[in-house]
C-alpha positions in Angstrom: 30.7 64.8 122.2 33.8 66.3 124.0 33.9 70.3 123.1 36.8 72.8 124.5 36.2 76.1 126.3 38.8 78.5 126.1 38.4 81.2 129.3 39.6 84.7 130.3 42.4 83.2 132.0 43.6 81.1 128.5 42.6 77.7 130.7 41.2 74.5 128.7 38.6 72.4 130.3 36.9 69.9 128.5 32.4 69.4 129.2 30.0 68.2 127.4 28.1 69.7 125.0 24.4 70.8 125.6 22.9 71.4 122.4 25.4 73.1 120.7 25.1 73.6 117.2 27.1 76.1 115.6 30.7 76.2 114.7 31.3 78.7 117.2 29.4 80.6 119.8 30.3 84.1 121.1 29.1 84.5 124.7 29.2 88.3 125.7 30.0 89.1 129.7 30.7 92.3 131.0 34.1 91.9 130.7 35.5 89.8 127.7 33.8 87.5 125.4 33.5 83.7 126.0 34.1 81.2 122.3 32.9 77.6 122.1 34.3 75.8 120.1 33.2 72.2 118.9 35.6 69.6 118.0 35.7 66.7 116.6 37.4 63.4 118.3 40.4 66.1 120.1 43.0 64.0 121.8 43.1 65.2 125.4 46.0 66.9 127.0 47.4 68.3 123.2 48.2 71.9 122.5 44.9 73.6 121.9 46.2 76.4 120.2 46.8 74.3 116.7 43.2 73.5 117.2 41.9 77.3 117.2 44.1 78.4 115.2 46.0 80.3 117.6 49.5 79.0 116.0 50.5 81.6 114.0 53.8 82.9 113.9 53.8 86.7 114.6 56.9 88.5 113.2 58.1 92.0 114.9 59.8 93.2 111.6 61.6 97.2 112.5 62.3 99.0 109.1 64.6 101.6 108.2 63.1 105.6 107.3 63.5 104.5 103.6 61.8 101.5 103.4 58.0 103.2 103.7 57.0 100.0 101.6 58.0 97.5 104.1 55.3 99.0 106.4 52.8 96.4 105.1 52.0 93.1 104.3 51.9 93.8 100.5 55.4 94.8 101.1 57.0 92.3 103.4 55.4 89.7 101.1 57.0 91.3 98.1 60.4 91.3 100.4 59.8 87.4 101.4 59.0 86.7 97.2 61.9 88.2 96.1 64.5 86.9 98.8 63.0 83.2 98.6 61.7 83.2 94.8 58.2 82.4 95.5 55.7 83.8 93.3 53.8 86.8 94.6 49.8 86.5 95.2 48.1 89.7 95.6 44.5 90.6 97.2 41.7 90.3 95.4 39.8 93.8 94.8 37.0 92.8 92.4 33.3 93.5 92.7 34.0 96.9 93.9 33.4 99.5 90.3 30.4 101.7 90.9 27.8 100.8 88.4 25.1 103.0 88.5 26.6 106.2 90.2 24.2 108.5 91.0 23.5 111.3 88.3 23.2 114.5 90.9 26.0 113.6 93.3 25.6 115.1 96.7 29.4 114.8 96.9 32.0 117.5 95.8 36.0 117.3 96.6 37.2 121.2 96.5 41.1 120.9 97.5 42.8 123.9 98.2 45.8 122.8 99.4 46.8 120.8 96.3 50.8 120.2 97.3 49.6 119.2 100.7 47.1 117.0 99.3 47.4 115.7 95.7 45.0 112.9 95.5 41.5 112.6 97.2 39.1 109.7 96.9 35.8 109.8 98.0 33.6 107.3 98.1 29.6 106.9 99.7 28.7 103.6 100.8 24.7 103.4 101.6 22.7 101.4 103.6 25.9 99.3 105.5 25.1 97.4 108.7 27.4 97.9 111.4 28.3 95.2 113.8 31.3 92.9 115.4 34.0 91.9 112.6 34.3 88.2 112.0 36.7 86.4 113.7 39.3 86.0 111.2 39.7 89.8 111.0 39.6 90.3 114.4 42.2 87.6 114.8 44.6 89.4 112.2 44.3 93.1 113.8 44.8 91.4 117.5 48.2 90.1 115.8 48.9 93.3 114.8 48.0 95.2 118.3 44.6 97.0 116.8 41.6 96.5 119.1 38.4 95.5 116.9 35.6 98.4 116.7 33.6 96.8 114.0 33.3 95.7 110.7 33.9 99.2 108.8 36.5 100.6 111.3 38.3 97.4 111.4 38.5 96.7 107.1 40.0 100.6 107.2 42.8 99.6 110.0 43.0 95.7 108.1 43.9 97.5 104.6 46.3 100.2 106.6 48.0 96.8 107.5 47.6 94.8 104.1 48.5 98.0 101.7 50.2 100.4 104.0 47.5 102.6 102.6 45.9 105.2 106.1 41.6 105.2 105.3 39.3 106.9 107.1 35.1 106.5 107.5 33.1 109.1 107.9 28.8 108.5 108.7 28.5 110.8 106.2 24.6 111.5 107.9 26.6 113.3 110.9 28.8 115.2 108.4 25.3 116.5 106.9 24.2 117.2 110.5 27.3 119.0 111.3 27.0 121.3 108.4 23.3 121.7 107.7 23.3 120.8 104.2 22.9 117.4 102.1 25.1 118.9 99.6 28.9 118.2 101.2 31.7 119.7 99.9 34.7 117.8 101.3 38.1 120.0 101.6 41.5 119.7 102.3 43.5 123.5 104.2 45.5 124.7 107.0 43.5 125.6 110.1 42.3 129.0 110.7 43.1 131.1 113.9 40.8 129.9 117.1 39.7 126.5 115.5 39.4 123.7 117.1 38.3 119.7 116.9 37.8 117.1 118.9 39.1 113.9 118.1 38.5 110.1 117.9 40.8 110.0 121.4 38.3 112.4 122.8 41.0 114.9 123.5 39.9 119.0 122.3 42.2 120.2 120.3 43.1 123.9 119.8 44.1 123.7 115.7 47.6 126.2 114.5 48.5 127.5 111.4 50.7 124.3 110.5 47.7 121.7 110.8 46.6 120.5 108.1 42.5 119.6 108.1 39.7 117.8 106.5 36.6 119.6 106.2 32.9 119.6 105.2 31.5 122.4 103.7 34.7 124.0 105.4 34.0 122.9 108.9 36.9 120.8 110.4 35.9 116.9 111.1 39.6 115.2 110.8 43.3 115.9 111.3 44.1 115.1 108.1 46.4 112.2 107.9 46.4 111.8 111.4 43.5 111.1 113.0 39.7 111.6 112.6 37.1 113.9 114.6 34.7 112.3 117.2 31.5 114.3 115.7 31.7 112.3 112.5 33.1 109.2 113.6 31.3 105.9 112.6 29.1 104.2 115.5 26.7 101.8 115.5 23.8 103.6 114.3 25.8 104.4 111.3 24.0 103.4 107.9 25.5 105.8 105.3 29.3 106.0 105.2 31.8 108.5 103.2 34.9 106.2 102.5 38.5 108.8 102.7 41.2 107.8 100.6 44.4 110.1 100.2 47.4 110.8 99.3 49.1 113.6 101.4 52.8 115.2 101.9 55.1 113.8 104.3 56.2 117.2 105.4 52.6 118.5 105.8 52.2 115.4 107.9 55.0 115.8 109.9 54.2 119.1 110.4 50.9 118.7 111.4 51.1 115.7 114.0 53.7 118.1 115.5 51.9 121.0 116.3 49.2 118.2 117.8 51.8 116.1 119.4 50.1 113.3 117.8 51.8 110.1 116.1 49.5 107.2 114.8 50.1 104.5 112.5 48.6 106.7 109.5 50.6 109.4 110.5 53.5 107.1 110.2 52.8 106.1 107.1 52.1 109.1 105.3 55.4 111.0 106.7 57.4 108.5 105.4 55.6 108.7 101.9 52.6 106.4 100.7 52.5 104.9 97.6 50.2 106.3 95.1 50.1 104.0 92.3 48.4 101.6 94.9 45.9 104.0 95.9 42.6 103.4 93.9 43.3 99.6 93.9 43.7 99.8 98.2 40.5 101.7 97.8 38.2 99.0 95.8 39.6 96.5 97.8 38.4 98.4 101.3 34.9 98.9 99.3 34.6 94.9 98.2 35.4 94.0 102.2 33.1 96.7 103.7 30.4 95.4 101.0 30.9 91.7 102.1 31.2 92.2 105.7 28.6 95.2 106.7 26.3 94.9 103.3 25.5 98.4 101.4 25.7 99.9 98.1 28.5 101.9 96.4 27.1 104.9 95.1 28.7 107.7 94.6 32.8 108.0 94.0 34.3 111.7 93.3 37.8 112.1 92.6 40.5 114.9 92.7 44.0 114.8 91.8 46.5 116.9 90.8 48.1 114.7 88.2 45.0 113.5 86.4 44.9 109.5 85.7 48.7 109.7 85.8 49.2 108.3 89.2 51.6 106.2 88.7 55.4 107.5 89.4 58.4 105.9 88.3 61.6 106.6 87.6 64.6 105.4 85.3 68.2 104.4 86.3 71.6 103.2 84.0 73.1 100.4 85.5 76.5 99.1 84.5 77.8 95.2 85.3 81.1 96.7 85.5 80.4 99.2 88.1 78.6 96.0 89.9 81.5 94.0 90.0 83.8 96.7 91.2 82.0 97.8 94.0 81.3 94.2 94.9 84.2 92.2 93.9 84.1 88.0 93.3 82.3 85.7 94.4 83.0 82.9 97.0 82.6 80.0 94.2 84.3 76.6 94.9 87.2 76.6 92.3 86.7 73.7 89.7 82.6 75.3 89.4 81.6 75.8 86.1 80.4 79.6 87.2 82.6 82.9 86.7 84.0 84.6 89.7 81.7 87.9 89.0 78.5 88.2 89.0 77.0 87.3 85.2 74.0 89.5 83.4 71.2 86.5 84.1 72.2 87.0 87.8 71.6 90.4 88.0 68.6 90.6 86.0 66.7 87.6 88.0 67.6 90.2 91.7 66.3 92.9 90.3 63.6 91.6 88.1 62.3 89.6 91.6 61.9 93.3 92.9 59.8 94.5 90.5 62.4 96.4 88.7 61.8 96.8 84.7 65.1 95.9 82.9 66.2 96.7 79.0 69.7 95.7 78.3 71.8 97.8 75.9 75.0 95.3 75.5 77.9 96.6 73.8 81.1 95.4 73.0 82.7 97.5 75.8 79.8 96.5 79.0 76.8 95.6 79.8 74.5 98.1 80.9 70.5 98.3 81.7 68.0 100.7 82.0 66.1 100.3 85.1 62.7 101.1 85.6 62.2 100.9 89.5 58.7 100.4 90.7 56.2 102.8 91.9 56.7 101.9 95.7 60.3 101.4 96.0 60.2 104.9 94.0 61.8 106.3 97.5 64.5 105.2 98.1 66.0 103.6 94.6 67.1 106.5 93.7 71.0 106.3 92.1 73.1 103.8 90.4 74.5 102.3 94.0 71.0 102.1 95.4 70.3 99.3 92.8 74.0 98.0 93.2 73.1 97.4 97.2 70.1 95.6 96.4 71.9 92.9 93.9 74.2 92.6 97.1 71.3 92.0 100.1 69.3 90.1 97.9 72.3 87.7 96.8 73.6 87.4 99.9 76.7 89.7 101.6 78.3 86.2 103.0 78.4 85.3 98.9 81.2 87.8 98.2 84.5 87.6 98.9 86.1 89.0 102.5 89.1 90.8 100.5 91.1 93.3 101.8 94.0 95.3 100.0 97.4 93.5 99.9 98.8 96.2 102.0 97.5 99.4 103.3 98.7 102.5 101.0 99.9 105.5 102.8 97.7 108.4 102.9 98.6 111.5 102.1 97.7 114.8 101.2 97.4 116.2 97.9 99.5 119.2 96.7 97.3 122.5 97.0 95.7 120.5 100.3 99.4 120.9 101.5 100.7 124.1 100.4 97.4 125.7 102.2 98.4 124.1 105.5 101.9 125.4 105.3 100.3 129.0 104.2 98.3 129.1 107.4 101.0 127.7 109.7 103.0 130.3 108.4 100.6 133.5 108.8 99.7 132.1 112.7 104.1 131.6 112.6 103.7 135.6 112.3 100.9 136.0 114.8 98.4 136.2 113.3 94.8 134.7 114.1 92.8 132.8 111.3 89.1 134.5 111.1 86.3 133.1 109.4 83.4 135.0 107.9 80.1 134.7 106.2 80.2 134.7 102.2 77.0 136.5 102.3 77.1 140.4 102.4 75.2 143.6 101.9 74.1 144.1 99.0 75.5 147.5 97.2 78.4 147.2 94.0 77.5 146.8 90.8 79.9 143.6 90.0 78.2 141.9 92.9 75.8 138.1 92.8 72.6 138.9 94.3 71.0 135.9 96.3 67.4 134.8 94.4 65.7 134.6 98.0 67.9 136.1 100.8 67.0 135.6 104.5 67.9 139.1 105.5 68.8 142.3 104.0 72.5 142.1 105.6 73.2 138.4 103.4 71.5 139.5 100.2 74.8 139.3 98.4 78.2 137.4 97.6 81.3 139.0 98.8 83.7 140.5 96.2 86.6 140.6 98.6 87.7 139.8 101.5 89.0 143.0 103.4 85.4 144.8 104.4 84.8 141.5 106.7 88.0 141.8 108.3 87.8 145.9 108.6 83.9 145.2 110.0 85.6 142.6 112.8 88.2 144.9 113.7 85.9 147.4 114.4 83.5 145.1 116.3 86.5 144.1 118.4 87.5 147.5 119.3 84.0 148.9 120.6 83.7 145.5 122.5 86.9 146.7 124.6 88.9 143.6 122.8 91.6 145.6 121.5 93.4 145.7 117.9 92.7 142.2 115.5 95.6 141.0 113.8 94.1 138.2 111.8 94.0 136.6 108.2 91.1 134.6 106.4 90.9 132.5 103.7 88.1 132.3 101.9 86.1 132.2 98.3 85.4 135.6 96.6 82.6 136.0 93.8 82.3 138.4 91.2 80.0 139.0 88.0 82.1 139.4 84.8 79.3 140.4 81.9 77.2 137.9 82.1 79.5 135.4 83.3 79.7 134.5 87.6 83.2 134.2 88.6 84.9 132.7 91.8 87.9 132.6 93.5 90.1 131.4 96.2 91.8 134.7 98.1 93.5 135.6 101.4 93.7 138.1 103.4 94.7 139.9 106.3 94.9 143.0 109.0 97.9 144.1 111.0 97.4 146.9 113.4 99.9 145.9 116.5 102.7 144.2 116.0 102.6 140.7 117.6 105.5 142.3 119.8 105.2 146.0 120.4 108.3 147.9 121.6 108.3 150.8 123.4 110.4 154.1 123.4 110.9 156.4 126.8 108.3 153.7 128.3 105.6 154.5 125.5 104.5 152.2 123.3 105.1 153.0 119.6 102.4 152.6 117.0 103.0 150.0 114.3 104.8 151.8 111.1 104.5 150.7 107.2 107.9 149.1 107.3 107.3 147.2 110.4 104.1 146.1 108.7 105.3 144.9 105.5 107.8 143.3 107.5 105.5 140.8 109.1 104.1 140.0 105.9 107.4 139.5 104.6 108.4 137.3 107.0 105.4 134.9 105.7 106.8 135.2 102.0 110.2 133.7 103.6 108.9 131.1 105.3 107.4 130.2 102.3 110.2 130.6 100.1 108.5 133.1 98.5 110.5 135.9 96.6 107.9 138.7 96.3 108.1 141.9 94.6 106.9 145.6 96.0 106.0 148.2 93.4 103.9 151.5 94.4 100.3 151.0 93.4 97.3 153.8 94.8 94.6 152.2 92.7 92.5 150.6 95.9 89.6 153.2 97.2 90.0 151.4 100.9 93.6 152.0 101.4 96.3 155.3 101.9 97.1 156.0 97.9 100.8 157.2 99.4 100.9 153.8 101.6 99.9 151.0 99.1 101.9 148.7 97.3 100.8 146.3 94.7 102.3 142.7 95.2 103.9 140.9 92.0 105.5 136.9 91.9 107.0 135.7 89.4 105.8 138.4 86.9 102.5 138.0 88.1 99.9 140.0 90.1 100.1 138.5 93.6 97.6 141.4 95.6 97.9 144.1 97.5 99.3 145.4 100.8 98.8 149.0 102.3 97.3 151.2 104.9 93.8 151.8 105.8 92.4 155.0 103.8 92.2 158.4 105.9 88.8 158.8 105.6 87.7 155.3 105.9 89.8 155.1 109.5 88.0 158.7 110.1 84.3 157.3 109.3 85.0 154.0 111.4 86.9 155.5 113.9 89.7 153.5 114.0 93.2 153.8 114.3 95.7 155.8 112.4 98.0 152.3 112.1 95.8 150.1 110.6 97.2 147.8 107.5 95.7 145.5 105.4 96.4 143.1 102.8 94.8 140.4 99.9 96.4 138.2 97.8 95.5 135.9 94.9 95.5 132.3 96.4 95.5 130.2 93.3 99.0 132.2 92.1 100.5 131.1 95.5 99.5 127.5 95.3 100.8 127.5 92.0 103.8 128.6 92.7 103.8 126.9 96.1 103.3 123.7 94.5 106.0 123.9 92.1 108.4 121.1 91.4 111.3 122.8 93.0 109.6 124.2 95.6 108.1 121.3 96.9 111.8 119.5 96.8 114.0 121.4 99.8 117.5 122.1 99.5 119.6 122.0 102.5 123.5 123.4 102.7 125.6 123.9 105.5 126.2 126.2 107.8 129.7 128.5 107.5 131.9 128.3 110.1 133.8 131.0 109.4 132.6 134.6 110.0 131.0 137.3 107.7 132.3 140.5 106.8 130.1 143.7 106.1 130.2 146.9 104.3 127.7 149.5 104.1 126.5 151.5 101.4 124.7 155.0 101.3 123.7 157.1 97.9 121.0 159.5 96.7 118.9 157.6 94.3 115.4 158.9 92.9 112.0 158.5 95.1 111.2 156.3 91.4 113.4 153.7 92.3 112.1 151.2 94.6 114.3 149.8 97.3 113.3 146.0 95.4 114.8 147.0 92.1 117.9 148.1 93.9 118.6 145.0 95.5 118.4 142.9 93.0 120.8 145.1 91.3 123.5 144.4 94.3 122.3 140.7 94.4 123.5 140.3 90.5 126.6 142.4 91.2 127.5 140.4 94.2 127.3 137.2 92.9 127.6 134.2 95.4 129.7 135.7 98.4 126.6 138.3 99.0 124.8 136.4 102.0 122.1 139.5 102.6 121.7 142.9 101.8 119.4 144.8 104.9 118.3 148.5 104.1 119.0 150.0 107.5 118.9 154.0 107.0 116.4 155.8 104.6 116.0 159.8 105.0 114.3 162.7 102.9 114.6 166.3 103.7 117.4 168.5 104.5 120.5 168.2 102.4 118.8 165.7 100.2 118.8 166.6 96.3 114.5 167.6 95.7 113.3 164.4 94.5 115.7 162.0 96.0 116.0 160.5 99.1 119.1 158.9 100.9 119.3 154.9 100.9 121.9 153.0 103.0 122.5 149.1 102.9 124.3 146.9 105.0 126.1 143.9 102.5 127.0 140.6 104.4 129.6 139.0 102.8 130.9 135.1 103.4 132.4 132.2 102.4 131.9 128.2 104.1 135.4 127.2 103.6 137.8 130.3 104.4 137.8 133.7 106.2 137.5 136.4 103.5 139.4 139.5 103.3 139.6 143.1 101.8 141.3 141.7 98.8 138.3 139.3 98.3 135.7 142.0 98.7 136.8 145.1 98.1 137.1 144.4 94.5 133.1 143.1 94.6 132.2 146.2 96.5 133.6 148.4 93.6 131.6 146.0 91.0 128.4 147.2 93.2 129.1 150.5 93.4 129.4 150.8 89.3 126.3 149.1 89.1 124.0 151.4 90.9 125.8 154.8 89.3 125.1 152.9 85.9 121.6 151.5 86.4 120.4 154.3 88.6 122.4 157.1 88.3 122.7 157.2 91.7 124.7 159.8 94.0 127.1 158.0 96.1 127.8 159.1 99.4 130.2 156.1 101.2 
């Protein structure tokens, strides 16, 4: 009889048998181990491989951080069922209930760290006899790149394969030698300061705060989730063994192989999130093979978890067949088919049904819709609406829908307020200014302020109410740093508590100290005045086509009550604009000619946004020249220099190109409570050259209308 021999170096040589009689004969060396096999009637010079059983087809499958379920057979062979319609055979796990548990357990789980570890299984197995695993499990876990230990070790890393569920043996005579006491109370914490534990790779490890432990009567043996200790690791004098099954956090996990600089298939597993419903049925089955292959009795199983018998998790999602279709589109049917061009309700239901999705259809006359139950261990990553809609698509194929592309490409643009805030900031950088950017989070300290639940620091314990105190704070910062004066705006979200109610809001704002382009007198530079101030700002407002109104306002605590002015559009309040308070400037230390501003954003998108706004109207330029006249009067400090001008503009009429205020003066020879005004009027027409007939008459008309609105003093 003609047997094969397989050596070290994989080489077939037939001999003749000498009295073989078993199937198979392990032959140990020092250095590998030797297999006979005996065959019947093998044709010489085939593949041997078929013969041993050494043809299997080993697939390296790589899976995405979502899929946690794919990391096992259970899981690929649920992939494989559903994308080929075969039906779906599971394990066996029968034969492994504890029957007669014993009545003064010796076991006790005492978790402290529930969120770290919700579920504990613990189960003794007594009077097991360790040796080498057979050789169809060693065969499997050499496909899979785990060396064989023996038969307990090796059905612990074969269900880690099968269920994707990490195990871990303990001899649980070892744990009682560790700790001195039959009685073991088996724990779940952090590590302690100056702990330390060896582990299965032999490697002393010096345990921190983050690691998360297994211990016995609160002595560490394991790095829970990661890897086991080396004190209480199973050998082959091991009789008794205590059987770990867990479920723990993924961040604990992650936490704790980091501190270790550890990674291990369990490790892997758990930081990407185990399945718990599987959990006690991955444990019987472990029990049924460790009975089978090493012998033993189950007798004692203890059991904590945080969510009682509840461990099963699901969740429930509304799926629409419209909102299929539409994210899909048709189908690549052959015209003429009998099938519609979308996919149909039957369709879906089969996909999703194969994937062990729960369905309930609620059809209406409008759409059909279901409500999805999605299984425990694709609870993960089917999360939303789409996630189901992307699984109808893989599993009916992505070459099965149409390639179609839009007719033609629309032009993108952007919308309205999206706009106007572009031209707002090219305008204020136009005026140069710089565009700052703060944090929303702020000391804590007004009464109408949102205090943050859990702030990081003291300093971000609050939402801003405004704007300018970051600005003030950063011009500040810039002048002790040697930087020199900050002329910058920033715009940014303001929140407020009104009642009860939060409120929030879209402002801008902004701080002017030097103009962008000081001028000097007798080779001094001058400091920046009010009016040269408010002129910058204005200049924005004209850019924008922005016709904004000044009116005195001393209501603000930060700024000069003699130097404000509130800001008004259209009839509405637009902000405010003035000078830095004395005191303020003195408690800071800043400069006398420091100006700020804020103004209400949404009012100038709105307006900025506006129909006619938006549509620009072009005219052309005169070629003929302009003629002037000034203006000078005594007029009340009451007036503002804005009422008065739109009292010329009216009187005008359409010659009146510009009106400029170019003189003002208060003191000596000026009426007490007065002060002297002069304008310059630009007059001109685009298709002749006017003269003193055409304005002097006009001039008069604006004249009346000052002495009649503002009883005004005139003086040329």
């Amino acid at each position: 009889l003609d047997v094969w021999m397989l050596g070290p170096s994989l080489l077939v040589a037939p001999v003749m048998d000498r009295g073989v009689t078993s199937r198979q004969v392990d032959l140990p060396t020092a250095t590998t181990w030797y297999h006979i096999f005996e065959l019947e009637n093998p044709q010489l010079g085939s593949d041997v491989r078929p013969l041993l059983g050494l043809n299997d087809v080993i697939l390296d499958l790589t899976t995405t951080a979502n899929r946690a379920d794919a990391l096992s057979m259970i899981g690929v062979a649920r992939e494989v069922a559903a994308l080929t319609g075969a039906s779906l055979r599971m394990p066996e796990a029968s034969g492994a209930l504890i029957k007669d548990q014993e009545s003064s357990s010796s076991l006790k789980i005492d978790i402290s760290e529930s969120a770290a570890c919700p579920i504990y299984i613990g189960t003794v197995i007594k009077g097991v006899k360790i040796a080498p695993s057979p050789g169809w499990l060693k065969q499997r876990l050499d496909a899979a790149g785990i060396r064989s230990i023996n038969n307990v070790v090796d059905v612990t890393n074969y269900i880690l394969l099968e269920w994707g569920q990490p195990l871990h043996g303990f001899d649980q005579d070892r744990l009682i030698a560790l700790t001195g006491n039959e009685q073991l109370t088996i724990g779940v914490r952090y590590a302690k300061p100056d702990e330390s534990l060896t582990t299965l790779d032999s490697q002393k490890r010096t345990l921190e705060a983050e690691t998360l432990l297994i211990t016995a009567n609160d002595k560490p043996v394991a790095l829970a989730g990661v890897m086991g200790g080396e004190e209480t690791e199973v050998n082959d004098k091991t009789t008794n063994i205590l059987l770990e099954a867990a479920i723990f956090a993924p961040i604990a996990i992650r936490r704790s192989a980091r501190t270790q600089g550890l990674r291990t298939e369990a490790s892997t597993r758990y930081e990407r999130g185990v399945n718990q419903a599987e959990l006690a049925l991955a444990c019987r089955r472990a029990i049924m093979l460790i009975t089978e292959l090493a012998g033993g009795k189950t007798t004692t199983q203890e059991t904590f978890s945080t969510a009682g018998d509840h461990l099963t998790v699901t969740r429930e999602l509304s799926l629409r067949l419209n909102r299929i279709n539409e994210i899909l589109g048709p189908l690549k049917r052959g015209e003429g088919t009998l099938y519609e061009s979308f996919l149909q309700p039957e369709e879906v239901e089969g996909i999703l049904t194969s994937l062990g999705c729960g369905l309930i259809r609620a059809e209406t006359t409008e759409e059909v819709v279901w409500n999805v139950t999605v299984p425990p261990y694709r609870y993960r990553d089917l999360e939303r609406e789409i996630d189901l809609i992307e699984e109808v698509a893989r599993l009916y194929g992505y070459d099965n829908f149409c390639e179609t592309l839009p007719s033609k490409s629309a032009a993108g643009y952007l919308p309205p307020e999206q706009s106007a805030v572009l031209h707002l900031r090219a305008a204020f950088r136009g005026a140069g200014l710089t565009e700052l950017m703060h944090y929303s989070l702020v000391k804590q300290g007004e009464e109408n302020q949102i205090a943050i639940a859990n702030p990081l620091f003291v300093e971000y314990s609050a939402l801003r109410t405004e704007l300018l105190t970051g600005l003030i704070d950063a011009f500040q910062y810039n002048l002790e740093q040697g930087n020199g004066a900050l002329n910058g705006f920033e715009i940014g979200r303001i929140f407020w508590k009104q009642g009860e109610k939060f409120e929030e809001a879209d402002a801008i704002a902004g701080i002017i100290s030097n103009a962008p382009k000081s001028w000097t007198l007798g080779g001094r530079e001058q400091p920046l005045s009010w009016f040269e101030a408010k002129g910058i700002l204005t200049q924005v407002f004209e850019r924008l086509y922005l016709a904004v109104e000044y009116k005195q306002d001393s209501e603000n605590s930060l700024l000069h009550p003699g130097r404000t002015a509130s800001l008004w559009l259209e009839g509405k309040s637009l902000g405010v604009f003035g000078q830095l308070h004395p005191q303020l400037r003195q408690e800071r230390e800043l400069p006398d000619e420091v100006y700020v501003f804020q103004l209400n954003l949404e009012l100038l998108l709105s307006v900025m946004t506006q129909v006619d706004m938006l549509r620009r109207k072009f005219s052309g330029y005169s070629t003929f020249p302009s003629a002037d006249r000034d203006i000078a009067f005594f007029v009340s400090v009451e007036v503002s220099v804005n009422e008065i001008k739109q009292v010329i503009s009216e009187s005008a009429g359409k010659l009146l190109e510009s009106i400029e205020l170019f003189d003002e003066y208060r003191g000596e020879n000026v009426p007490e409570g007065q002060r002297s005004l002069a304008f310059r009027l630009i007059y001109r027409m685009s298709d002749r050259t006017l003269t003193d007939a055409d304005i002097d008459p006009i001039q008069q008309k604006v004249r009346d209308a000052l002495v009649d609105k503002f009883q005004v003093n005139l003086r040329s």
